[in-house]
C-alpha positions as CSV (number, residue, x, y, z in Angstrom):
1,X,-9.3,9.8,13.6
2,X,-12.1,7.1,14.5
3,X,-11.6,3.8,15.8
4,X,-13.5,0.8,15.3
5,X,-14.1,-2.6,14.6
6,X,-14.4,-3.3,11.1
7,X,-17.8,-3.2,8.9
8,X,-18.1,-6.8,9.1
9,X,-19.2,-8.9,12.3
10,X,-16.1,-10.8,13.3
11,X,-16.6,-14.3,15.3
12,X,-15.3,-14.4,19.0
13,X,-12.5,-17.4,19.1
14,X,-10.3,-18.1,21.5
15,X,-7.4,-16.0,19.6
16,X,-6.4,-12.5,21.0
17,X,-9.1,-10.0,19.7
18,X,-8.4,-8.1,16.3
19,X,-6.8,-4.7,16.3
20,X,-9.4,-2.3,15.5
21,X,-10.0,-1.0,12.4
22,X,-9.0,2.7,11.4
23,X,-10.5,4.5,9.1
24,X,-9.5,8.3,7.6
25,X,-12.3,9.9,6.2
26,X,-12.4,12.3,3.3
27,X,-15.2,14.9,3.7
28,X,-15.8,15.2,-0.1
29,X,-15.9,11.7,-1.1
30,X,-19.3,10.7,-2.5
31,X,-21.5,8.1,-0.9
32,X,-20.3,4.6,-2.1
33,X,-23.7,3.2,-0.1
34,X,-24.4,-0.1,-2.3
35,X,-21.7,0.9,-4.5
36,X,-20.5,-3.1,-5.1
37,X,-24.0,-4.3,-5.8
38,X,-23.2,-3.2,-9.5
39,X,-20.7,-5.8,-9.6
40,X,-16.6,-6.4,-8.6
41,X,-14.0,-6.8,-10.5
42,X,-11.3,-9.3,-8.7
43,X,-7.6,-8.9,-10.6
44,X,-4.7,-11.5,-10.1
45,X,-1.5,-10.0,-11.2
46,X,0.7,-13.5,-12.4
47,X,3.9,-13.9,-13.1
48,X,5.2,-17.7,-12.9
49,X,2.7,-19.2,-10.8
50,X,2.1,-22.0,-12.7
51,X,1.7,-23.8,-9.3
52,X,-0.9,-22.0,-7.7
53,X,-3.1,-19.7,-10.5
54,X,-5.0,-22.8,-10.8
55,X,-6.2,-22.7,-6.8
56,X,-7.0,-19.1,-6.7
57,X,-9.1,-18.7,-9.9
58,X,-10.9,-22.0,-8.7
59,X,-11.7,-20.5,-5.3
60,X,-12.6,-17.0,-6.8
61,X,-14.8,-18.4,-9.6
62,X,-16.4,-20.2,-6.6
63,X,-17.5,-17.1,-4.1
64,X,-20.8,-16.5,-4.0
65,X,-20.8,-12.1,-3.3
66,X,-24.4,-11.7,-4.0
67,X,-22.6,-9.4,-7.1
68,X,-21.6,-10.2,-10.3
69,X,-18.3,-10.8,-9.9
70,X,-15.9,-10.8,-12.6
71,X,-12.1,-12.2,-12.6
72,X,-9.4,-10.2,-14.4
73,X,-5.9,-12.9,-14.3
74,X,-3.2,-10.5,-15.9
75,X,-0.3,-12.3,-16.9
76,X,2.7,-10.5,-16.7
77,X,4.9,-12.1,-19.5
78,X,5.5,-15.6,-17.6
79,X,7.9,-17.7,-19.0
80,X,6.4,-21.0,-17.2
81,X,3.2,-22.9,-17.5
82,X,1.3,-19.7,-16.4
83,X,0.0,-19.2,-19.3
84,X,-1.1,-22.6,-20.7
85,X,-2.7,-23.5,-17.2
86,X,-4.9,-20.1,-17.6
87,X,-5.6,-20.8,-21.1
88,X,-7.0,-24.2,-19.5
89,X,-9.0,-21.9,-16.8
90,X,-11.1,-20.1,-19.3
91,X,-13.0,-22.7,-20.9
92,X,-13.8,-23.8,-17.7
93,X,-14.7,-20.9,-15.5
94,X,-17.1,-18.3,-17.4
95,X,-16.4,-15.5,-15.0
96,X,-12.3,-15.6,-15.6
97,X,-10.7,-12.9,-17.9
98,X,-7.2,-13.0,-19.2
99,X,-4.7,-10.4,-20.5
100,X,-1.4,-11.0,-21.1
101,X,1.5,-8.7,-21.0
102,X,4.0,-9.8,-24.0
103,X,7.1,-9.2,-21.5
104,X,7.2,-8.9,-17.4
105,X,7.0,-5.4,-16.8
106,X,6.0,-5.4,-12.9
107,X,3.7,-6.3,-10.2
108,X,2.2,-2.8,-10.2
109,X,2.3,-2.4,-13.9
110,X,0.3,-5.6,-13.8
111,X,-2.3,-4.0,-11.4
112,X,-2.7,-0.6,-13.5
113,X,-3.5,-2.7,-16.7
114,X,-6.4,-4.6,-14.5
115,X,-7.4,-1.3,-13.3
116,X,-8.0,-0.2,-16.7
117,X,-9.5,-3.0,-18.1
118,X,-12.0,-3.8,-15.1
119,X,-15.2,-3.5,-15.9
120,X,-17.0,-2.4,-12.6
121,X,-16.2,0.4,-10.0
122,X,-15.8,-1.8,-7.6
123,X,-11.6,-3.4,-7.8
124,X,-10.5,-6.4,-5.2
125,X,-7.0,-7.4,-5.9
126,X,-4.9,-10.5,-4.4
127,X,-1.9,-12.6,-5.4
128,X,-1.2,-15.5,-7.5
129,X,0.2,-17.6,-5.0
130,X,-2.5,-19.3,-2.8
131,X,-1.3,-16.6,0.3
132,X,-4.5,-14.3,0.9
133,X,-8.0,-16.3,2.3
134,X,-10.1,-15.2,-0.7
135,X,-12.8,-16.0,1.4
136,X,-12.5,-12.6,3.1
137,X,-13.1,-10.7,0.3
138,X,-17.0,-10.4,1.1
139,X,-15.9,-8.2,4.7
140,X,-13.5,-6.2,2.4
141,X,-16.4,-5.5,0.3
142,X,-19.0,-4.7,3.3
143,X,-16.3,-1.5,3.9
144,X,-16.4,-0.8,0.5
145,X,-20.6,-0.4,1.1
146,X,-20.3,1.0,4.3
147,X,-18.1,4.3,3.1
148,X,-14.6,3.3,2.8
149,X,-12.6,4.1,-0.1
150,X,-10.2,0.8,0.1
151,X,-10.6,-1.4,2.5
152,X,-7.0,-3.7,3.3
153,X,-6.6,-7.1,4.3
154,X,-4.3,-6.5,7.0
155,X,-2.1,-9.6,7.7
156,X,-2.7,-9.4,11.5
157,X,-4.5,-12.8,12.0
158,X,-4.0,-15.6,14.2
159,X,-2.3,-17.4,11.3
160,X,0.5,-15.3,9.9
161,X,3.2,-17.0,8.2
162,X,5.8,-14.0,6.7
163,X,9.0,-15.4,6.6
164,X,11.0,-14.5,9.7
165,X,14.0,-13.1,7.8
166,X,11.1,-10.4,6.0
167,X,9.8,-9.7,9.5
168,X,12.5,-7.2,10.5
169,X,12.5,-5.0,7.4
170,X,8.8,-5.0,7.5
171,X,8.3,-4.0,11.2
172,X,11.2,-1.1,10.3
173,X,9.2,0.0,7.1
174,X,5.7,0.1,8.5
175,X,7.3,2.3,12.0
176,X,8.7,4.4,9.4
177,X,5.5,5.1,7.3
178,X,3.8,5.5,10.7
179,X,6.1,8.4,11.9
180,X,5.8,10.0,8.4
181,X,2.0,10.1,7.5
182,X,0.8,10.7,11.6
183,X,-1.4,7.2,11.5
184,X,-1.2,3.5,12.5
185,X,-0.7,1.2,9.9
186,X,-1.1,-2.1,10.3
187,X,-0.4,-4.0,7.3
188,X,1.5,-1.3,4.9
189,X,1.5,-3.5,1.4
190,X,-1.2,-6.4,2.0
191,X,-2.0,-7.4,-1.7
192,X,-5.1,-8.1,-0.5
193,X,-7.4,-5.2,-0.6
194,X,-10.8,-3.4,-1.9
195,X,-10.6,-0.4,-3.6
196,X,-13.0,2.6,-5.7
197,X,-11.8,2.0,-8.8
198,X,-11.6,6.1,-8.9
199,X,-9.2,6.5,-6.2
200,X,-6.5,4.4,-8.1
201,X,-6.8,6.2,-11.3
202,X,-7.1,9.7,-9.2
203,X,-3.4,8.4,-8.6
204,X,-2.3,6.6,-11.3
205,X,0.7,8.6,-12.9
206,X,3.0,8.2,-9.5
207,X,2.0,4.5,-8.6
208,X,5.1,2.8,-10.0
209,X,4.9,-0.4,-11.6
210,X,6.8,-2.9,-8.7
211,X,6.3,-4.2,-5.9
212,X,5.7,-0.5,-4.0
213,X,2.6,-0.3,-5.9
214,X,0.5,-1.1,-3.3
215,X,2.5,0.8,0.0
216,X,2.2,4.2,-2.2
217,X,-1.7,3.5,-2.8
218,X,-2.2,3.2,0.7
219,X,0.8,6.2,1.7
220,X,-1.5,8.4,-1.1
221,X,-4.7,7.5,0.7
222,X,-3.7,8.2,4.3
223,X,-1.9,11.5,3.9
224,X,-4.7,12.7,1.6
225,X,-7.8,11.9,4.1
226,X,-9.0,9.0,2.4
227,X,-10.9,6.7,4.6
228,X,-9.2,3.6,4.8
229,X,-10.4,0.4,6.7
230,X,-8.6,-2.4,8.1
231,X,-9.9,-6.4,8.3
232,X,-7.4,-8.4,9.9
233,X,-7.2,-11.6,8.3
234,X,-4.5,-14.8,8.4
235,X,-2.0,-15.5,5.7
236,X,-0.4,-18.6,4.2
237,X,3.2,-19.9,3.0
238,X,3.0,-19.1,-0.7
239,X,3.1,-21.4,-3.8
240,X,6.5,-21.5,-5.7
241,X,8.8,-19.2,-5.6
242,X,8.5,-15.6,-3.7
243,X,9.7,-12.6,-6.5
244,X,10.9,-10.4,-3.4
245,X,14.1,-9.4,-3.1
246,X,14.9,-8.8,0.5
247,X,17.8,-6.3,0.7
248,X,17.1,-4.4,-2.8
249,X,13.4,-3.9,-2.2
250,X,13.5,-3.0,1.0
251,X,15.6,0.0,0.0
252,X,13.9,0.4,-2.4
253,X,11.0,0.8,-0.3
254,X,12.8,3.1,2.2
255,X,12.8,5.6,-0.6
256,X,9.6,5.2,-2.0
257,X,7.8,6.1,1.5
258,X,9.8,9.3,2.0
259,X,9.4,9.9,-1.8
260,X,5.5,9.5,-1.4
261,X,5.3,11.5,1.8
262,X,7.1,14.7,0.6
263,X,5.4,14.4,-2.0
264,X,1.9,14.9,-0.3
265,X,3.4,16.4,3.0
266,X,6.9,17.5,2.9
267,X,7.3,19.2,6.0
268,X,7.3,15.8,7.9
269,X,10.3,15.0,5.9
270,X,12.1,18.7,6.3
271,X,11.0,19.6,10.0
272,X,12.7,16.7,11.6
273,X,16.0,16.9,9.2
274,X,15.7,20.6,10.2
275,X,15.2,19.5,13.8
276,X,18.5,17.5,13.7
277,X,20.7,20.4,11.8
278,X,19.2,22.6,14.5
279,X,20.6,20.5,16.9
280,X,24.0,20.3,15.2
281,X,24.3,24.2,14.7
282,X,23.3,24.6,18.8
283,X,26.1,22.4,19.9
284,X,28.6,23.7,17.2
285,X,27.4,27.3,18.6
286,X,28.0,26.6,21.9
287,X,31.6,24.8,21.4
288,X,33.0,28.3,19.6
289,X,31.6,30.5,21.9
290,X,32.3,29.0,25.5
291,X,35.0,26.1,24.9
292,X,37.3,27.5,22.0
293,X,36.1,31.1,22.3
294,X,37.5,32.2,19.2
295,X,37.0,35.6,17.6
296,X,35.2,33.8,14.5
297,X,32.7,31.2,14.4
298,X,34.6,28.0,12.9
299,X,33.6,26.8,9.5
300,X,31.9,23.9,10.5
301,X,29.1,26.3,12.3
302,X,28.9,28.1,9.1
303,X,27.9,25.1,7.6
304,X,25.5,24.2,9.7
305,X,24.4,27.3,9.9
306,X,23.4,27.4,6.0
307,X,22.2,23.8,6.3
308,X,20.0,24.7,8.3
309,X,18.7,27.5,6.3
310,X,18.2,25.8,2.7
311,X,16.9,23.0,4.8
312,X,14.1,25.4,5.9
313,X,13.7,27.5,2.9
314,X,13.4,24.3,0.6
315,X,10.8,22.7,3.3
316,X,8.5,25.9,3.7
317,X,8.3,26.3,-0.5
318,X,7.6,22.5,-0.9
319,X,4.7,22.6,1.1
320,X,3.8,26.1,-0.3
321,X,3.8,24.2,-3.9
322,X,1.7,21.5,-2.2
323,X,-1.0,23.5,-0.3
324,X,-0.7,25.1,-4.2
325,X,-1.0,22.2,-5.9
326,X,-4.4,21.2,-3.8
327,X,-6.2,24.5,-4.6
């Protein structure tokens, strides 16, 4: 894996110096040289942000890319003002689209309709809520250019304002993820991010339509040698009320990146669940034999014994079915 510092040229300030950008590469992905000078498509899932749609599509409709830039606002059945404020928008702002989901289905469900109604190859998404500096987009875009399939916004600036009570299950999450796909991650579900409009439809059918839409894009991407690039950038408090649910979707979360990694490699799920049955069976093993000494093994070895075997069997044809699967 190669290290380095981003595609764009980042200022020197007196802040600590950013974390260096990593980037997976894919050896058959196609040349994306110049790739958003055909235009970009920016989509702004909204649900209930009556307070701060107004801000973002002002600022977007204001960036000056060098592209043509379009923006896709999907409303995902908001019950507020959200939809009268963006009704407002368009008669002021010729590059602003708007589709409207007749219900709230999701954050990601949200994102796959914008994928499939964007019209360029190109695909920057952010949030709703005033967080991301939209101002950034241009260095997400310069990754896109120089080779990288998505590049992420990765909320690693000098002004970072996540709530503290989100900090703890995001530090757990991102370790996890870590451990399981084999790379640093520094920002595991930044909304804001660049992406080939290609690599999200090559895995459409298992990005789910919540919040984990954007952790199993980037989970897909790393475990499947996808170059991915990192720009650290700063983030703000949010307009109106945050749609996370702490406890439940950080669950939630938990079993999304273990779904998403056995799915593309199990055996980092099985080996260290084997690891720790092995470890089990060795001790139970040793208890029988030289502390009770009986002239059976006790049932509890037995167990462990055939633990230990499904869990291997079970790990050894999933990633068969995989390495299959890839063929």
């Amino acid at each position: 894996m190669n290290l380095r510092l981003g595609c764009a040229i980042l200022r020197r300030t007196a802040s600590p110096p950013p974390e260096p950008a990593i980037e997976t590469r894919n050896p058959q992905s196609l040349n994306s040289q110049g790739l958003t000078s055909k235009g970009v498509t920016i989509v702004v899932p909204a649900y209930n942000e009556e307070r701060g749609i107004e801000g973002v599509v002002s600022r977007l409709s204001a960036l000056e890319l060098g592209v043509p830039v379009e923006v896709l606002v999907v409303d995902d059945g908001s019950v507020d003002g959200t939809a009268s404020v963006l009704e407002g928008l368009r008669a002021r702002y010729p590059r602003l689209r708007v589709t409207r989901h007749r219900e709230n289905r999701g954050y990601g469900a949200a994102l796959k309709t914008g994928f499939g109604l964007a019209s360029h190859a190109v695909v920057v998404i952010t949030d709703a809520d005033g967080t991301y500096p939209e101002n950034r987009i241009g260095e997400l875009l310069a990754c896109i250019d120089d080779g990288a399939e998505m590049a992420v916004g990765s909320r690693t600036g000098a002004d970072v304002q996540i709530p503290l009570v989100r900090r703890p299950a995001k530090w757990m999450l991102r370790r996890l993820a870590e451990f399981l796909s084999g790379t640093r991650i520094p920002d595991l579900n930044s909304g804001l991010r660049a992406m080939r409009k290609e690599l999200v439809l090559r895995y459409r059918p298992i990005l789910p339509r919540g919040f984990s839409f954007t952790t199993t894009i980037t989970l897909a991407s790393l475990t499947n040698d996808h170059r991915v690039d990192w720009v650290p950038i700063d983030y703000k408090k949010r307009e109106g009320r945050s749609k996370i649910r702490p406890i439940r979707d950080t669950l939630g979360f938990t079993g999304l990146i273990l779904r998403t990694v056995m799915y593309f490699n199990p055996l980092k799920v099985f080996v260290p669940i084997g690891v720790l049955i092995g470890l089990g069976l060795a001790g139970s093993l040793y208890y029988d034999i030289f502390v009770v000494q009986p002239s059976n093994l006790s049932d509890k070895t037995v167990l462990l014994f055939l633990a230990f075997l499904h869990i291997l069997a079970v790990g050894v044809l999933a990633d068969l079915i995989d390495k299959r699967s890839r063929l």
